[in-house]
N, C-alpha and C positions, 0 to 999 in steps of 0.2 A: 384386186388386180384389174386393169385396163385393158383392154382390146388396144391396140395403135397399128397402123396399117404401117408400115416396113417403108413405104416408098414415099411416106410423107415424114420417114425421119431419119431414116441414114443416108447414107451420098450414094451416089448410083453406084460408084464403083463397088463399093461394100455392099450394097445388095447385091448386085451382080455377082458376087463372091459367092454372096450366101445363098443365092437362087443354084447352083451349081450343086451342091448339097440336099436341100430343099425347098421343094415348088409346092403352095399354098396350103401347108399345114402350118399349123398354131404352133410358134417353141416359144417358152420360157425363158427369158436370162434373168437371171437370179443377180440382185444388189452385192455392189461390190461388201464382204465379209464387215468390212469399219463402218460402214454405213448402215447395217441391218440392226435393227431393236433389237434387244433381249426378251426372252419372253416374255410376257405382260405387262413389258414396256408402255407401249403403247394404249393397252385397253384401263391400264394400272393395277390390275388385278395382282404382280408380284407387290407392290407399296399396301397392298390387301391385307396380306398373308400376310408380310413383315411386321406392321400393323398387329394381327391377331394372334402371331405368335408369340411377339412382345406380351399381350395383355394375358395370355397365357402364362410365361416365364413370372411377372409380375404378382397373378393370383397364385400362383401357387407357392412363389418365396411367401407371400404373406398368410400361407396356411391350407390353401384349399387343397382336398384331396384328389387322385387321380381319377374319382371314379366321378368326383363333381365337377371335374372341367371337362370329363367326357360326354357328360351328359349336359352340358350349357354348349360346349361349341361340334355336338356330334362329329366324334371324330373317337380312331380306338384308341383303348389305353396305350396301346403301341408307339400311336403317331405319337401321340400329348408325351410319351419320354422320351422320344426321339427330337422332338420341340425344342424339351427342357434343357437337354444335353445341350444340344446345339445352341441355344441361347448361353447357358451357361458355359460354354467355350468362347462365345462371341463376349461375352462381358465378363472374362477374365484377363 
């Protein structure tokens, strides 16, 4: 997030509005909802996970046990069924 100094970007009259309210504290305005990333949009970390969950769903249709994909992608046996399920609703 950027610093921007208020009176070198909106029209006087709208600051004047907003100085009415508040005088030289910091606010936020938050991007309008259509325009904001989804989670690890941006850094790719969700293309990550989807990624690993996939190659999880994969190793274990082709045999691997729950207790060997827990110990290759350190994660609990909870998560790794909770994966599978959900891959396995996703590719039905």
């Amino acid at each position: 997030m950027q610093y921007k100094n208020a009176k070198e970007v909106l029209p006087p009259s709208l600051l004047a509005e907003m100085q009415k309210y508040i005088q030289g504290d910091l606010i936020y305005i938050p991007k309008v909802k259509s325009k904001r990333a989804g989670w690890g949009e941006v850094s790719g970390s969700r293309a990550l996970i989807a990624e690993r969950n996939e190659e999880i769903f994969q190793l274990y249709n082709s045999g691997k046990s729950l207790e060997e994909l827990e110990r290759k992608f350190h994660l609990s046996i909870d998560s790794i069924r909770k994966i599978i399920y959900k891959m396995r609703n996703k590719h039905d």
